[in-house]
C-alpha positions as CSV (number, residue, x, y, z in Angstrom):
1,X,195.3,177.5,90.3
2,X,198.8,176.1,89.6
3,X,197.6,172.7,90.3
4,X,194.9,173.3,88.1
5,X,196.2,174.7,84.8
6,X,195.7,178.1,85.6
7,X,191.7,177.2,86.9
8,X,189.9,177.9,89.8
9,X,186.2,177.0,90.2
10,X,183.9,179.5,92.1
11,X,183.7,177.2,95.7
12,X,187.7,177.4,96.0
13,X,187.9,180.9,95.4
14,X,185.1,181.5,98.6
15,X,187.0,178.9,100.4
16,X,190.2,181.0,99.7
17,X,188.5,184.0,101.5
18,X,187.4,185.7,98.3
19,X,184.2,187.7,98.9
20,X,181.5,187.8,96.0
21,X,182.0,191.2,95.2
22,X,186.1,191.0,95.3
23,X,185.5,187.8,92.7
24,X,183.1,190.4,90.7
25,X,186.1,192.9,90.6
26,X,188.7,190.6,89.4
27,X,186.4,189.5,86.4
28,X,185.4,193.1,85.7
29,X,189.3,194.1,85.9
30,X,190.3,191.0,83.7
31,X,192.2,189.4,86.5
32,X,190.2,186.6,86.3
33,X,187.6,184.7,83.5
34,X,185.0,183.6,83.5
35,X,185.3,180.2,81.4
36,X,182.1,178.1,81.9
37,X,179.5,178.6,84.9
38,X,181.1,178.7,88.2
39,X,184.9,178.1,87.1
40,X,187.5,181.0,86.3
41,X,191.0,180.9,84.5
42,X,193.8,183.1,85.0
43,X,193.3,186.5,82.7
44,X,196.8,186.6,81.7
45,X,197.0,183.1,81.0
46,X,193.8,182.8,78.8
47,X,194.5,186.1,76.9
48,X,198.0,183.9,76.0
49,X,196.5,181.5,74.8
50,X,195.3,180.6,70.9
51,X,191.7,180.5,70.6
52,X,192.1,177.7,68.4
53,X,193.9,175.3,70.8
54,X,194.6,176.6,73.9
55,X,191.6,178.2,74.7
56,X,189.5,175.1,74.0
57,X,191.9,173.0,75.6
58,X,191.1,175.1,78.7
59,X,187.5,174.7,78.6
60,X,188.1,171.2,78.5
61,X,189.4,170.9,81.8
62,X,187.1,173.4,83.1
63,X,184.2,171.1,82.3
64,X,185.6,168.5,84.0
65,X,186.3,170.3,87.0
66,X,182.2,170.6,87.4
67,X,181.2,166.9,86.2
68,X,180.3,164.1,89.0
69,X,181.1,161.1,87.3
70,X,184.3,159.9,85.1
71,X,183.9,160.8,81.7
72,X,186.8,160.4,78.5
73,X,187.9,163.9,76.7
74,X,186.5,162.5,73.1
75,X,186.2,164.3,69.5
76,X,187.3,167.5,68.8
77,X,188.2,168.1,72.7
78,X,190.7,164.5,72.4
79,X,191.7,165.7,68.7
80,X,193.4,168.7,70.4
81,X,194.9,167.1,73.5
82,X,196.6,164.7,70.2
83,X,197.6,168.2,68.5
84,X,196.0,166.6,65.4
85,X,195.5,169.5,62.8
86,X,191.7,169.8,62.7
87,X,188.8,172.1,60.5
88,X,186.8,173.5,63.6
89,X,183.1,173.3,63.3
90,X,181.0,176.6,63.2
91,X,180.1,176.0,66.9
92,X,183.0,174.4,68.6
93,X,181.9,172.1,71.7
94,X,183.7,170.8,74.6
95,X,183.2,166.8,74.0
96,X,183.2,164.2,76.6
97,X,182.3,160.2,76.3
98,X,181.1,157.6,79.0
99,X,180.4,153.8,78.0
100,X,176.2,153.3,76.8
101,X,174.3,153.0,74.1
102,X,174.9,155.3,71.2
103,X,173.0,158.8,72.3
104,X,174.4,162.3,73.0
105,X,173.0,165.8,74.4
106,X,174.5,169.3,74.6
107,X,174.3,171.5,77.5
108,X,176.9,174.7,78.3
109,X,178.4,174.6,75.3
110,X,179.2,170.6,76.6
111,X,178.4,168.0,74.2
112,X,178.1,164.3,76.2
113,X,178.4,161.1,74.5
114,X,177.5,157.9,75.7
115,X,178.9,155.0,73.3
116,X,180.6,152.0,73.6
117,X,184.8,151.7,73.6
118,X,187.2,149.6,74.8
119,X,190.2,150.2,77.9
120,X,192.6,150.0,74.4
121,X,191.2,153.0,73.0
122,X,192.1,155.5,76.3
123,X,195.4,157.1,76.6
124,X,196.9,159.6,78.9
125,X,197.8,163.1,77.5
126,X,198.5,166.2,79.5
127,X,197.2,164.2,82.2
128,X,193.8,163.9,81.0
129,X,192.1,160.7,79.8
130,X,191.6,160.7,76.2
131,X,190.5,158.4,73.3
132,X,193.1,157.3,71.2
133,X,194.3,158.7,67.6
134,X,192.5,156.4,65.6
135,X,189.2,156.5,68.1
136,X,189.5,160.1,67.5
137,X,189.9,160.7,64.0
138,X,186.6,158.5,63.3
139,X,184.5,160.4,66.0
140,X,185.1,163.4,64.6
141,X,184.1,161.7,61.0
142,X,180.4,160.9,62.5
143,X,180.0,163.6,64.2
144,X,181.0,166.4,61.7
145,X,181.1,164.8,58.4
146,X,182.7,166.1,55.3
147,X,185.2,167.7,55.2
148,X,186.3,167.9,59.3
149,X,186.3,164.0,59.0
150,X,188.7,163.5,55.9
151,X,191.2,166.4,57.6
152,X,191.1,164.6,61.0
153,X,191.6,161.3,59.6
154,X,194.7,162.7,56.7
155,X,196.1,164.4,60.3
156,X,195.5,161.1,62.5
157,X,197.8,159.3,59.3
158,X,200.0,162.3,59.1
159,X,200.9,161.5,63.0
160,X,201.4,157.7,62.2
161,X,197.9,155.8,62.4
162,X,197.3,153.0,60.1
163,X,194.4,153.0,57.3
164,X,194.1,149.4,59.5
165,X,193.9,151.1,62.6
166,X,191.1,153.5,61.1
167,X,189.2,150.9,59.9
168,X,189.2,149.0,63.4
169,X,188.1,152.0,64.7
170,X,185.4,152.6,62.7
171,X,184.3,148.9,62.7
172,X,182.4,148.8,65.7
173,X,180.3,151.7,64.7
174,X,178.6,149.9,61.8
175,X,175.0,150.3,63.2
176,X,175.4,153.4,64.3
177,X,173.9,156.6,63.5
178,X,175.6,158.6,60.1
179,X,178.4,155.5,60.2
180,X,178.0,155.8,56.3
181,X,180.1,159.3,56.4
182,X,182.7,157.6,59.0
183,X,183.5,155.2,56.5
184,X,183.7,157.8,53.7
185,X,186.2,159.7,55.4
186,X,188.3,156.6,56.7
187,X,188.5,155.5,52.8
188,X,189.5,159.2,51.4
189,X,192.4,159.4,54.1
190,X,195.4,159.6,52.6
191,X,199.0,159.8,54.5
192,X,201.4,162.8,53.2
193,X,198.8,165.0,52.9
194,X,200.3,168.6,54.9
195,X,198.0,170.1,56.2
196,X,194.4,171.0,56.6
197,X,194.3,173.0,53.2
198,X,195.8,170.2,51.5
199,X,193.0,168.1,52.4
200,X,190.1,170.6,51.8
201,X,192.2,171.0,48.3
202,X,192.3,167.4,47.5
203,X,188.0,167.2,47.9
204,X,187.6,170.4,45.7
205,X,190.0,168.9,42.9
206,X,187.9,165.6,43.3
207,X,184.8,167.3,43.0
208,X,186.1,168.5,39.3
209,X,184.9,164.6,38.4
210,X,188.2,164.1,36.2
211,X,189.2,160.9,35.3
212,X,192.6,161.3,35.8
213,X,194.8,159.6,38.4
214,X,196.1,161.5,41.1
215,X,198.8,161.9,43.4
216,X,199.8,164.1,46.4
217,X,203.1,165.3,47.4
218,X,204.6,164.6,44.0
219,X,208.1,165.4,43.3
220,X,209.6,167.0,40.5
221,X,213.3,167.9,39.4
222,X,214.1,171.1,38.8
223,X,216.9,172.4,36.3
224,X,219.1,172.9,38.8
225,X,218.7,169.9,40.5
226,X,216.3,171.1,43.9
227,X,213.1,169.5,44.2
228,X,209.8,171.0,43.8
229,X,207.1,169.4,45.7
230,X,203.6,169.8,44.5
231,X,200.6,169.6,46.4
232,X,198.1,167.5,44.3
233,X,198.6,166.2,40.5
234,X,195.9,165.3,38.4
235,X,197.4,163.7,35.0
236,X,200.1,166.5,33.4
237,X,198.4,169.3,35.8
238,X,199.8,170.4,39.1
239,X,197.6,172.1,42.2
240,X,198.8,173.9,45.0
241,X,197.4,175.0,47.8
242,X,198.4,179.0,48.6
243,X,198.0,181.0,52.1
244,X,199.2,184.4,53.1
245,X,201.0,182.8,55.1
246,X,204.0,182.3,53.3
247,X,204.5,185.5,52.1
248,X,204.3,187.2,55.9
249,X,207.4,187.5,57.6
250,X,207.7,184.7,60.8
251,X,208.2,187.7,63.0
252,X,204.7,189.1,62.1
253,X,203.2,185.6,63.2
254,X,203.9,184.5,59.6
255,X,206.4,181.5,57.8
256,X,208.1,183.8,55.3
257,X,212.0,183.9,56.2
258,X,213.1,186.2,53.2
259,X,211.4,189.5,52.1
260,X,207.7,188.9,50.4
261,X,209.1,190.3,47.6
262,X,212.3,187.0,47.7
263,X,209.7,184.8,48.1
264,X,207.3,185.8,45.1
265,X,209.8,186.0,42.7
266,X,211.3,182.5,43.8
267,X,207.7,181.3,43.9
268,X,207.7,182.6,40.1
269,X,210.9,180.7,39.5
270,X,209.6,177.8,41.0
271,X,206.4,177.7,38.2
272,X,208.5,178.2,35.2
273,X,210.8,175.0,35.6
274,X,207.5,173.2,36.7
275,X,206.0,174.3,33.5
276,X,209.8,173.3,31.7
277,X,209.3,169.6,32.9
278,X,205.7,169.5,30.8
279,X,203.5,170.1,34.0
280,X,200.8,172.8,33.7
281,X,199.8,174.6,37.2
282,X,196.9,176.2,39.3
283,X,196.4,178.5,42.4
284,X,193.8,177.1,45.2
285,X,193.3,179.8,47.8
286,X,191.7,179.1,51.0
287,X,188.2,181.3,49.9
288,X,188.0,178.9,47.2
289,X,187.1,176.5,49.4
290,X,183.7,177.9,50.3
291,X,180.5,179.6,49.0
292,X,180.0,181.8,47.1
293,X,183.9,181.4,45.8
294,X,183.8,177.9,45.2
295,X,182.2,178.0,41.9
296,X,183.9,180.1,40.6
297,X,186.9,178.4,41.9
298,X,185.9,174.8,40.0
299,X,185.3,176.6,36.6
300,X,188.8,178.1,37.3
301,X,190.4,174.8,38.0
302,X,188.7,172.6,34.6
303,X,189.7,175.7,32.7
304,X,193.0,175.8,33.9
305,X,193.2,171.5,33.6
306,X,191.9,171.9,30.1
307,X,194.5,174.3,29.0
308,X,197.3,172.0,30.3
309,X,195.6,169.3,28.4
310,X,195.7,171.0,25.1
311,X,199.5,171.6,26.1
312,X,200.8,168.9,27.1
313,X,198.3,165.6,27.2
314,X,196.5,163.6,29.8
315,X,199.1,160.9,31.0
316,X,201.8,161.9,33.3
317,X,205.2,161.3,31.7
318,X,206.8,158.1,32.7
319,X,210.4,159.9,33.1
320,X,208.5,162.0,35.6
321,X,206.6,158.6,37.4
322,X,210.0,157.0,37.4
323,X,212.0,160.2,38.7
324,X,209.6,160.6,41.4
325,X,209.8,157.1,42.3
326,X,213.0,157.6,42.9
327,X,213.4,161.0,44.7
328,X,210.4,159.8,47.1
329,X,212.5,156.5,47.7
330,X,215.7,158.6,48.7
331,X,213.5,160.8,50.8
332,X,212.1,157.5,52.7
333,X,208.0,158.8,51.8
């Protein structure tokens, strides 16, 4: 099991000397689980493990314990061997590739793809053979569509892939099945965007239909000369992208390293000299992102827009455009 990441399939556990019933009592006992059909993981190592990474990555390589021919880890299943940041589908699948024409089929919660790639696009990671970044990113655009292929392909440009790579990657695909929403995503991708909120925050300001020009990660100078970085801004109006996160300590599992209380009232701070500079703001929380919130969150969002508007205008200031120019020039972004 060592050898194995923590796995053992049922034949090597007979082969060990296990009995059937003994195996029986170390699942019922959570010694052992049961992963997929006929392959087990070590209880305390699963119940360790994230079920948003780990886990999977686990059933990965229990699947490939039980398949007969070579097959490339691919998707979702590659996205998290590359640690990209990703938006999990309702039904997460293990996903696996071998060279063919375009087709794929699911069985035990194991979707197989047959498509063509080239040697190029498979790399090595955690000693498993996977498709590249870029390969990746664009695979999970076809597949899922919007928005898991705009947050795979910001998180594939976040770790250092090209636009040009992207687009290579997506190239050969042009015939193929729901290319049309590859291409989508590959064109909204964006690098600088933080994290997987960011994007989904991005497409829900977009979806307003303002005809404004935007920028991510923009900079602004504070009175007493820190930087505030917003999220998303759309002409004079600011958008950031809250979680709870931020306001729970990092020894609850959280990212707050002052009291709730430090970090609201900085937070607070933080707003007023963004509002001093001639910036108007608003709140995007991670329910706004979906129905029956969303909406609700969009009237929110022009309302707010509107109001800054009426404030302070539609054209970002060019003292701000310049000043940003330079702070993100110092910062190397």
């Amino acid at each position: 099991m060592a050898s194995q990441r923590g796995l053992l399939t049922r034949n090597q556990a007979l082969d060990a000397g296990l009995s059937p019933t003994t195996i029986r009592h170390l699942i019922r006992t959570g010694v052992l689980v049961i992963v997929r059909r006929g392959v087990y993981a070590d209880g305390e190592l699963w119940r360790s493990l994230d079920p948003y990474r780990g886990q999977h990555q686990l059933r990965t390589r229990a699947a490939l314990m039980t398949m007969r021919r070579s097959w490339v880890v691919s998707h979702d299943s590659a996205g998290h061997e590359h640690e990209l940041d990703l938006l999990l589908p309702p039904e997460p699948h293990v996903h696996i590739t071998r060279p063919g024409w375009t087709k794929a089929w699911t069985e035990y919660g194991v979707k197989h793809h047959l498509a063509p790639y080239s040697p190029e696009q498979v790399v090595e990671r955690h000693g498993l053979r996977v498709h590249d970044l870029a390969r990746t990113a664009v695979d999970i655009a076809r597949e899922h569509g919007s928005p898991y292929g705009e947050v795979a392909c910001n998180s594939a440009m976040r770790l250092g892939v090209t636009r040009a790579e992207l687009e290579a990657a997506c190239e050969p695909m042009r015939n193929w099945p729901h290319v049309t929403r590859t291409r989508a995503a590959v064109a909204f991708a964006r690098p600088g965007v933080g994290s997987v909120a960011e994007t989904l925050g991005i497409i829900l300001v977009e979806e307003l239909a303002i005809a404004a020009h935007m920028e991510t990660q923009f900079p602004v100078r504070r009175a007493d000369g820190t930087v505030a970085w917003l999220d998303i801004v759309l002409g004079c109006h600011g958008f950031e992208v809250d979680g709870k996160g931020k306001y729970i300590p990092v020894t609850e599992g959280g990212l707050a390293k002052e009291p709730p209380f430090e970090v609201l009232w900085a937070e607070k701070r933080r707003e007023r000299d963004i509002h001093q500079v001639g910036l108007g703001t608003s709140r995007i929380f991670w329910e706004d992102f979906w129905a029956p919130r969303r909406g609700e969150a969009l009237r929110r969002l022009r309302s707010d827009y509107e109001e800054t508007v009426a404030r302070f205008g539609t054209r970002l200031p060019e003292r701000l455009v310049r000043e940003a120019r330079e702070i993100r020039g110092r910062a190397g972004a």
